[in-house]
N, C-alpha and C positions, 0 to 999 in steps of 0.2 A: 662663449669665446674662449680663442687657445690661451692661457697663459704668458705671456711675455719673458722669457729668460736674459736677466744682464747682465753680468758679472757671477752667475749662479746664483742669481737672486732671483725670483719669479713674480713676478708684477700682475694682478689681477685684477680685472676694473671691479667694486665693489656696488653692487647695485642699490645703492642707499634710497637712492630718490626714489625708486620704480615700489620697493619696501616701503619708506615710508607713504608713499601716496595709498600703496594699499592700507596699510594698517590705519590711516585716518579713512578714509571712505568705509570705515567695517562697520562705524554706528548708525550709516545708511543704507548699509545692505541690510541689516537685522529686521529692514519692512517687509524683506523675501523671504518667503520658505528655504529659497537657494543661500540665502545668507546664513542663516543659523547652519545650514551646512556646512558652509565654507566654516563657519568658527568652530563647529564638532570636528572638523579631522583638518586643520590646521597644522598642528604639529607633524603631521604627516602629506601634507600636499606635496611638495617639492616638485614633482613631475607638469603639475597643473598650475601653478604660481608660489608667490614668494611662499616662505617654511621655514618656523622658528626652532631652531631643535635646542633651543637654552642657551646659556653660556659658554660656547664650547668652540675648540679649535679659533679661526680667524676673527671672531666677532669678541674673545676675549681681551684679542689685543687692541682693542679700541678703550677696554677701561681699565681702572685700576682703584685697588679698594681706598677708602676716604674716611676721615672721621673715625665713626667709632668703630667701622669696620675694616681697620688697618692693620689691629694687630692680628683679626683675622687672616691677613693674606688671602690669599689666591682659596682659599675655603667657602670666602662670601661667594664663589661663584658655584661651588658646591650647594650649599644651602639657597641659593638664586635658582637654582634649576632643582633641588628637590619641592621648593614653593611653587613652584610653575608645574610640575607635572601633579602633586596635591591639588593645586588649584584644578587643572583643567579635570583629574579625577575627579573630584567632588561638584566641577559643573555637568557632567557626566552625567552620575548618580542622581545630580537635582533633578534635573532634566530627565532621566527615568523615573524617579522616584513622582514627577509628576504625571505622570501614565497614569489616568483610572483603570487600573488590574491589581487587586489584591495582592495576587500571588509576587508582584514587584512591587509593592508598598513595604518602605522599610516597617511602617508600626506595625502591621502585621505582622509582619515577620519577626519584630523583636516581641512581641506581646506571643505567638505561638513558641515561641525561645523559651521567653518568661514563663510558660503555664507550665513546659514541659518541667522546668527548672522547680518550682511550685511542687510539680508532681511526687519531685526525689525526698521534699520535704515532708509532704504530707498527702495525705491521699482524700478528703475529702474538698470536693467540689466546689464547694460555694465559696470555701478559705484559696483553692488557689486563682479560682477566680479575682479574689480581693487581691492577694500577694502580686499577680502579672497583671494586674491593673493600675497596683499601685508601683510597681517599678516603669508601667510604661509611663506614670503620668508624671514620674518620679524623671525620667530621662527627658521627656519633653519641657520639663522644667528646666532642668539644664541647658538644653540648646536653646532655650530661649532668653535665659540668662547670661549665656557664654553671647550670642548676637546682641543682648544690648551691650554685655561690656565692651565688644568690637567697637563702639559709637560711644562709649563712656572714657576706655581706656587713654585715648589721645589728652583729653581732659585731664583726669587726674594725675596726669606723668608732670605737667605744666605748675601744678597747683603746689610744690615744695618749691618754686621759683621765686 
């Protein structure tokens, strides 16, 4: 619909309810193939239904920073929408990275990183073998530590209380 002009003010119905109704019905679409679609190109629907594009233009002025993100200002909406395109980037990647195909397997691909890396150091076989094995087992260490502390960290932030 057209805009409404009042005063040189512009008055636009905001389609709250028709958004939210979609955005709750999403964790019953995900029983479809066509769901997981819808949530892969989400950020860019717009033409085909509701479309989140972040914090930006008229959906800002509905919040305003709080607590501890006050002194932030108008930044937390900055950092709100770099966490939201991260976010949907790395469900992205998940989501490929769960493809059975090597050649888009990240280990693979950092372990063939790793040998080459290996290579500069030394040149026999069996040592760079060890070295890009033990930095891939060395990386998946990490991300599996950085995911529990996602589930730990709420925890310990409580515990100087």
């Amino acid at each position: 619909s057209k805009p409404l002009e009042v005063l040189g003010i512009e008055v636009e119905e905001c389609p709250a309810s028709s958004t939210l109704h979609f955005l709750q019905t999403m964790p019953t679409m995900l029983n479809r193939p066509m769901g997981w679609i819808t949530l892969i190109t989400l950020p860019f629907m717009g033409l085909t239904g509701p479309r989140f594009d972040g914090f930006t233009g008229l959906l800002i002025q509905f919040y305003q920073p709080a607590g501890w993100a006050l002194p932030l200002g108008n930044g937390i909406f900055w950092i709100a929408n770099s966490l939201f395109w991260i976010g949907y980037i790395s469900f992205c990647v998940g989501a490929l990275n769960c493809l059975p195909v090597a050649p888009l397997d990240g280990k693979y691909v950092f372990r063939d990183i790793a040998l080459s890396g290996a290579g500069l150091i030394t040149k026999d076989e069996e040592r760079r073998e060890r070295m890009s094995n033990a930095a891939v087992h060395a990386l998946a260490l990490l991300l599996f530590a950085s995911i529990v502390f996602l589930f730990i960290a709420p925890y310990l932030v409580h515990l100087h209380r």
